[in-house]
Every structure is written in structure tokens, then in C-alpha cells.
MMTF fields as JSON, N, C-alpha, C and O atoms, coordinates in Angstrom:
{
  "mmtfVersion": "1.0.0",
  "mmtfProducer": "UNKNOWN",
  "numBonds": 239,
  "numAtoms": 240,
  "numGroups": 60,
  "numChains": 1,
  "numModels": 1,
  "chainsPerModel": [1],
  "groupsPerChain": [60],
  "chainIdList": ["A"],
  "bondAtomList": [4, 2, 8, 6, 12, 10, 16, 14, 20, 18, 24, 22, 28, 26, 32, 30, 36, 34, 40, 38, 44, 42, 48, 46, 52, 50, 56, 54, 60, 58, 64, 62, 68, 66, 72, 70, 76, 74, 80, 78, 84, 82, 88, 86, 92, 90, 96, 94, 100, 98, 104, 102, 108, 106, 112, 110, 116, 114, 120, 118, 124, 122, 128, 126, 132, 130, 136, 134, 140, 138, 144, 142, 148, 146, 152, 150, 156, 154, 160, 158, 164, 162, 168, 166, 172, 170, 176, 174, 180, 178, 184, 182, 188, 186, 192, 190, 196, 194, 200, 198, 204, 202, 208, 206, 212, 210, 216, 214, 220, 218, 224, 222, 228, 226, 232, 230, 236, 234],
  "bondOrderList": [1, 1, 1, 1, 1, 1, 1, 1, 1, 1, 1, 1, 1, 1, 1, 1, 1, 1, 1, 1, 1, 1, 1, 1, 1, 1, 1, 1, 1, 1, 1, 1, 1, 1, 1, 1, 1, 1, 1, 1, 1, 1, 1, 1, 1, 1, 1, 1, 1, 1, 1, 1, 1, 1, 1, 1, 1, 1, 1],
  "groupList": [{"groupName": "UNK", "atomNameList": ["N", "CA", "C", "O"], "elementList": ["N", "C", "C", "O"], "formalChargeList": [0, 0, 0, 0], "bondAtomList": [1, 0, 2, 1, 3, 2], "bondOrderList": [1, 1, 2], "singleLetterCode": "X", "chemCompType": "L-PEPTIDE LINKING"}],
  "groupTypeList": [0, 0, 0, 0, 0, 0, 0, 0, 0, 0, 0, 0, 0, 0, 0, 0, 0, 0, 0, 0, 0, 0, 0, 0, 0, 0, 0, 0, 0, 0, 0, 0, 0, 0, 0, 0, 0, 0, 0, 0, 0, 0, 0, 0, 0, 0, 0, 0, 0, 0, 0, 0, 0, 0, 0, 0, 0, 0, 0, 0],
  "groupIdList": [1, 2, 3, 4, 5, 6, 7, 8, 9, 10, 11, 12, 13, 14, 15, 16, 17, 18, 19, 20, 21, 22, 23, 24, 25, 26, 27, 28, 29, 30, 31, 32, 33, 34, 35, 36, 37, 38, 39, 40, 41, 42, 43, 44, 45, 46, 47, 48, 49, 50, 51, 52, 53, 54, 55, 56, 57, 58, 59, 60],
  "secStructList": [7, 7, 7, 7, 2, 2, 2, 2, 2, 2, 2, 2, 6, 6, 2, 2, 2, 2, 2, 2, 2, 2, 2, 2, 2, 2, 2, 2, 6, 6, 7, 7, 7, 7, 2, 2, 2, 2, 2, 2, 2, 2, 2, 2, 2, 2, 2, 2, 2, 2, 2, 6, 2, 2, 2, 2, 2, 2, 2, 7],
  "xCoordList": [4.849, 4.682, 4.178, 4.302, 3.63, 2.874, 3.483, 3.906, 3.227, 3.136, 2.432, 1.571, 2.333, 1.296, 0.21, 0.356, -0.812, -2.001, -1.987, -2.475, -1.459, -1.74, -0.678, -0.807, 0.021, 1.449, 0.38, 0.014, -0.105, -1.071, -2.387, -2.791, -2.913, -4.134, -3.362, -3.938, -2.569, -1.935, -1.75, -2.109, -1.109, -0.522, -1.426, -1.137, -2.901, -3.682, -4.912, -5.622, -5.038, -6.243, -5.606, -6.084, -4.478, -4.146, -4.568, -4.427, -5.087, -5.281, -6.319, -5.843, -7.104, -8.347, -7.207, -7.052, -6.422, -5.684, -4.806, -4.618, -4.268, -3.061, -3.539, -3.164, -4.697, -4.969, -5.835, -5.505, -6.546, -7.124, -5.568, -5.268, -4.724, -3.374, -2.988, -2.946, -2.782, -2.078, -3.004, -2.56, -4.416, -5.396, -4.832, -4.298, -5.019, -4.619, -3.115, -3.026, -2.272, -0.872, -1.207, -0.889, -2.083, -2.073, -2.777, -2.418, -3.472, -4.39, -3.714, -3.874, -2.864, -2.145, -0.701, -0.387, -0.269, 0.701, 0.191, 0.75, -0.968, -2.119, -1.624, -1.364, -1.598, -1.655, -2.978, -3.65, -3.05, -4.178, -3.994, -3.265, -4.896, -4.993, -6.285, -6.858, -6.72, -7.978, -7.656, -6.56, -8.946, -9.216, -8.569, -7.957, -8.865, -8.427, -6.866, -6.248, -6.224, -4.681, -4.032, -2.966, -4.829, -4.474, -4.503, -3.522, -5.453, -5.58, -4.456, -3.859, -4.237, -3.166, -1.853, -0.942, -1.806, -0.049, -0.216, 0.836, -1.482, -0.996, -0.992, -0.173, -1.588, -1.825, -0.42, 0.143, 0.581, 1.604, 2.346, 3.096, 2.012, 3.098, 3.441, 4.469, 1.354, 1.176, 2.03, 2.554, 1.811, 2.757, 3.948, 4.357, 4.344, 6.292, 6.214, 6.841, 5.648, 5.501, 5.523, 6.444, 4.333, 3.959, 5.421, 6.064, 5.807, 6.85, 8.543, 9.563, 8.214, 9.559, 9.195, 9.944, 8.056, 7.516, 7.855, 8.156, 7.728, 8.066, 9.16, 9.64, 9.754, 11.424, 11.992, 12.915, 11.72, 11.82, 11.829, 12.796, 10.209, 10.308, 10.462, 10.185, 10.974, 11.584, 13.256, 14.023, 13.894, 14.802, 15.179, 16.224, 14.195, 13.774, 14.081, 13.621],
  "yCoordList": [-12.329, -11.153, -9.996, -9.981, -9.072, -8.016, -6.455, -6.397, -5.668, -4.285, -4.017, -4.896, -3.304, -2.893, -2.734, -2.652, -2.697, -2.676, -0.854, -0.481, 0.087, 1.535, 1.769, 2.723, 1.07, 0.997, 0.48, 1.247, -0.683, -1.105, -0.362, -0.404, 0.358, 1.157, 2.438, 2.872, 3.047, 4.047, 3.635, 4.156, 2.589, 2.278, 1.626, 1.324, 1.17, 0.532, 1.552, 1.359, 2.216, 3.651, 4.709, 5.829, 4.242, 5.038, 4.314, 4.822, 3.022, 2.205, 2.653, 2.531, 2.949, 4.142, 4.899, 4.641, 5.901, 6.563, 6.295, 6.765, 5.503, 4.787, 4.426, 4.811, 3.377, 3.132, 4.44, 4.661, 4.864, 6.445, 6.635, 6.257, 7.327, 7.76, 6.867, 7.172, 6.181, 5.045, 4.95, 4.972, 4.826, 4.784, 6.063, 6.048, 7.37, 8.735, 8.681, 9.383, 8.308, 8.133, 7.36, 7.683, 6.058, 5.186, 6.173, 6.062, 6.793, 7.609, 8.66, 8.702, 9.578, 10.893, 9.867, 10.323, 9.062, 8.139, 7.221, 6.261, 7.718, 6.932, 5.144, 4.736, 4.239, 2.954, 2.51, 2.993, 1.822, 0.954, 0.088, -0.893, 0.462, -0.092, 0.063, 1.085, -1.447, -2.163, -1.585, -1.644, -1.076, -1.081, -2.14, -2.079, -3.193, -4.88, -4.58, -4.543, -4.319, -4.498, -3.629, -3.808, -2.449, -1.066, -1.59, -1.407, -2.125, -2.56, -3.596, -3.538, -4.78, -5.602, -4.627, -4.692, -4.127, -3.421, -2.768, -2.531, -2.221, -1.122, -2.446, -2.3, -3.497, -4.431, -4.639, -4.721, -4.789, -5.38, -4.271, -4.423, -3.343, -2.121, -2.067, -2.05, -2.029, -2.365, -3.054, -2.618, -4.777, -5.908, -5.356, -5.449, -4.807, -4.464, -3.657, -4.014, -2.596, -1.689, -2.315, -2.143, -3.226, -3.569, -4.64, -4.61, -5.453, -6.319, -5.417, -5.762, -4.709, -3.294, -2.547, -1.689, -2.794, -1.394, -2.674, -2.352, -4.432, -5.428, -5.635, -6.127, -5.346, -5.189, -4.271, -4.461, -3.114, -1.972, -2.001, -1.88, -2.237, -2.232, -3.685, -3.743, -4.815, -5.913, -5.353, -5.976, -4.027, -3.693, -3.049, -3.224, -2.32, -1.66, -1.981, -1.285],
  "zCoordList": [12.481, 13.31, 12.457, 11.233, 13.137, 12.253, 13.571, 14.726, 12.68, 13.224, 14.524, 14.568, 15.573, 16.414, 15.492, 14.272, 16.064, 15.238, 14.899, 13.832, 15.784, 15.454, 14.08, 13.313, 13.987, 12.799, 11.791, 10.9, 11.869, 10.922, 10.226, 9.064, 11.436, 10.61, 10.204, 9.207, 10.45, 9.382, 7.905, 6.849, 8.186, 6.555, 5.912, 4.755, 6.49, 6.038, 5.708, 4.721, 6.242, 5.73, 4.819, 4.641, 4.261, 3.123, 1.344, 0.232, 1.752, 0.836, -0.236, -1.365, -0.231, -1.18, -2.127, -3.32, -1.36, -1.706, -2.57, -3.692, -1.985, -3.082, -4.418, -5.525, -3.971, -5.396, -6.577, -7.741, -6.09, -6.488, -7.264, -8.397, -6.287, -7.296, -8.031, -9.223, -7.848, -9.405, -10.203, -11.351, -10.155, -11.244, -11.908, -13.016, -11.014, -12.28, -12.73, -13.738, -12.504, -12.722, -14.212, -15.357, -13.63, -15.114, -16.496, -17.668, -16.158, -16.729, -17.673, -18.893, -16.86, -17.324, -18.376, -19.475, -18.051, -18.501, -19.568, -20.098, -19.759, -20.973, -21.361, -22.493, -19.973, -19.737, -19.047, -18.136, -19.535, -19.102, -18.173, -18.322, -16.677, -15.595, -14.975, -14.595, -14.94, -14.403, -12.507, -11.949, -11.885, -10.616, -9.831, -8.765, -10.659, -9.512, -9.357, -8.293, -10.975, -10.728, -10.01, -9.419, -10.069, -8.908, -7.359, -6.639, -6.975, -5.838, -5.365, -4.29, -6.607, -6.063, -6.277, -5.452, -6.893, -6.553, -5.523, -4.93, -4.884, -3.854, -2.863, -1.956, -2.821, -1.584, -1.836, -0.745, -3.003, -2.441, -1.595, -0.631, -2.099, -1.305, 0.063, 0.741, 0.349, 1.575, 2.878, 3.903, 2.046, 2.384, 3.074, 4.231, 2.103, 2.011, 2.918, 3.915, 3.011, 4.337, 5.54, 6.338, 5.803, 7.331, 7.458, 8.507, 6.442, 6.439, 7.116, 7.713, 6.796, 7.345, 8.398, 8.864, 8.854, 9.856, 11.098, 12.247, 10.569, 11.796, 11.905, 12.926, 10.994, 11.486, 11.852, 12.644, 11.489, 12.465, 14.006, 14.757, 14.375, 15.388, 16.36, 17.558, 15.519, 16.543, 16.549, 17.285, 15.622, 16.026, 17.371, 17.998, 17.677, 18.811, 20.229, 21.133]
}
């Protein structure tokens, strides 16, 4: 099961974003982080989000 789809494009058009910030986070924190690995941590975040936003609302 997944989110309504309007639950889904919220948390999913923040994705640019996310990773944008963790690239400068890695940056100012002078670690080294590749674009790709930025992207997979924010995809997991993502995950975890929509994974809670469906239990949420099958609490409902």
C-alpha cells in the first residue's frame, strides 16, 4: 500500500531539495559526498516517510 497519491507528491517534490541540502551539509562538515550517495540517502528518507504517511493514514 502507498500514500494517496497527493501525500505522495508532497513528499516526493521535495526530493531536489533534500539532496541540494545534504550535498551542502556534506560540504560545510568537510565530508565527502558523491551526488549518487546524496540521492540514495534522501531516497531512503523518502521510503520511510511514505512508509509512515501509510500507516498513518490506514490508522484513520
Amino acid at each position: 500500500m502507498m500514500p494517496s497519491l497527493p501525500l505522495q507528491q508532497d513528499t516526493l517534490v521535495t526530493f531536489q531539495k533534500r539532496v541540494k541540502q545534504k550535498m551542502l551539509l556534506a560540504l560545510q562538515e568537510k565530508k565527502s559526498l558523491t551526488r549518487l550517495q546524496a540521492e540514495s540517502s534522501v531516497w531512503q528518507e523518502l521510503e520511510e516517510e511514505l512508509l509512515h504517511l501509510t500507516l498513518d493514514e490506514n490508522r484513520s
